[in-house]
N, C-alpha and C positions, 0 to 999 in steps of 0.2 A: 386906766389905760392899759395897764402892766396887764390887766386882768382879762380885755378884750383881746389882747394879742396873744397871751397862750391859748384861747379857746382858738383864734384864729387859726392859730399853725397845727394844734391837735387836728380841727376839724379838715383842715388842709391834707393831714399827712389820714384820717378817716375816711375821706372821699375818696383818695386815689386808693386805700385797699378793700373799699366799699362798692365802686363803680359797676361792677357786676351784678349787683343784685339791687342798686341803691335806689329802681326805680320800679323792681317787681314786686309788689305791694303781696303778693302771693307766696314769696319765698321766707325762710326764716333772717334770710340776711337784710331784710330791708328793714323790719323788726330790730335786729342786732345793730345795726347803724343808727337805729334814732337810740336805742339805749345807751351807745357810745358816747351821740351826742349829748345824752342831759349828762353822762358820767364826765365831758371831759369841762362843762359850764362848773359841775359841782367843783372839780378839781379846781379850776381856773379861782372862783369865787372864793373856795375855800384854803389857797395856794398861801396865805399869808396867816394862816391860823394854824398851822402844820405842825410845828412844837410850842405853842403859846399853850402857859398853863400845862406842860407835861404831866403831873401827878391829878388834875383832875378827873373827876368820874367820867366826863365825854370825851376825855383823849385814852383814859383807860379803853373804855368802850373800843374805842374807836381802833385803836393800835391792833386789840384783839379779833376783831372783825375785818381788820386789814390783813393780820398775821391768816388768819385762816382763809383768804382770799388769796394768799400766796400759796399756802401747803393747796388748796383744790386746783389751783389752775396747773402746777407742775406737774401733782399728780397724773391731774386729766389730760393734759398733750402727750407725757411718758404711755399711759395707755394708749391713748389715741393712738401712738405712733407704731408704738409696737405689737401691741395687739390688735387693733384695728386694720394693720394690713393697708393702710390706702396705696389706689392703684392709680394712676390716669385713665385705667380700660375702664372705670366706672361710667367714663365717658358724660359725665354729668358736668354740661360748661357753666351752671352756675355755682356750684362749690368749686373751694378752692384744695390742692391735693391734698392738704391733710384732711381734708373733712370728707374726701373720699373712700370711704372706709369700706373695705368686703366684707370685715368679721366681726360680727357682733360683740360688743364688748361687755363681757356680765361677770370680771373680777374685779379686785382692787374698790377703789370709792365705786366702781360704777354696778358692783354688786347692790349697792344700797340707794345710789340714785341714777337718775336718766341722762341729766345734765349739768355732771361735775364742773364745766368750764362757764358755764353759764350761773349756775350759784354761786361760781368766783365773783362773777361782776354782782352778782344782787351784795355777797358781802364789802366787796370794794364802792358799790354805791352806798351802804347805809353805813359804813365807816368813814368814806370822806362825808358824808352827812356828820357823823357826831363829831368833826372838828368843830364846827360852829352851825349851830340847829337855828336857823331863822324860818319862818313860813313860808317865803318863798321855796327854799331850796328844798323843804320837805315834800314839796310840789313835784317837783322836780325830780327828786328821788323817788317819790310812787310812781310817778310818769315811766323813770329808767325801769322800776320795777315789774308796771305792766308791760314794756314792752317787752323785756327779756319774758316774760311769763309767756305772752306771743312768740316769741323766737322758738322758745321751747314747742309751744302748740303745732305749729308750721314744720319744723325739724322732724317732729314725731309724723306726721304726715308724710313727710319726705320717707322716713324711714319703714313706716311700715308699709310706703310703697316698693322697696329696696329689698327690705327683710320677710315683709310676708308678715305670717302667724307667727313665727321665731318671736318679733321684735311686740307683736300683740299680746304674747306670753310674756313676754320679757317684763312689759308695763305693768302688765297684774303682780307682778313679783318686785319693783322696784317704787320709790314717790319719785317726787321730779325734781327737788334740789335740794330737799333735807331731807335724813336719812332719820326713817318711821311718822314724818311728820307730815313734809306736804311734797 
């Protein structure tokens, strides 16, 4: 029951910063919200396996994957914010202001990838994954996986309609959320 009511109030407080996009099957945000949702089931399911067995190999895994899920995502909003420039003149009402960005971002992690904050969640999805690895939840985890892999596809759409040939270049010079990899 414990386990139904966190997913409830995640998905509660996901809805109301998802509303915007949560039913444009065309935007990257409606993608980002279902990968929210399998991220906040894993969390919820896996909630009670969080320090059990500390020294195991899948909480090792796991820690490490969650450690690096925190260095991308601060990274990526510190750029975002500051280099990125977001404006409101972007005048784009389905982003929200920081995703509104005028300057292309091609230092720091985003030299090396497309979608530092979005790699965050694939590493926070397959780290609450190796708290406790059942079938299900692996499910579950590829699921959040393709969908961020969509959120990206949509986003980069969005952008090179925003950027032009800049962000066209940008993609042959950069992967999409591991750096030299994919």
């Amino acid at each position: 029951m414990v386990r139904i009511l966190i997913f409830a109030i995640v998905s509660m407080l996901l809805i109301a910063v998802s509303w915007r996009t949560i039913l444009k099957i065309r935007s990257h945000g409606f993608y980002r919200f279902l990968s929210w949702e399998c991220i906040a089931w894993l969390f919820a399911v896996n909630s009670e396996n969080w320090f059990v067995n500390p020294f195991s190999f899948n909480q090792i895994i796991s820690w490490i994957l969650l450690i690096i899920s925190g260095y991308l995502v601060v990274h990526g909003l510190i750029l975002l914010v500051k280099r990125g420039k977001p404006q409101k003149d972007r005048n784009e009402p389905s982003l929200y202001e920081i995703e509104q960005t005028t300057q292309l971002i091609d230092k720091g992690i985003y030299k090396y990838i497309r979608h530092p904050i979005y790699s965050s969640l694939l590493f926070l999805t397959w780290g609450i994954l190796f708290k406790d690895i059942t079938f299900g939840l692996l499910l579950i985890a590829i699921l959040s996986s393709g969908c961020l892999y969509l959120t990206a596809v949509f986003e980069e759409k969005e952008c090179m309609a925003y950027f032009g040939e800049k962000y066209i270049a940008y993609m042959r010079q950069t992967k999409r959320f591991i750096p030299y990899i994919i």
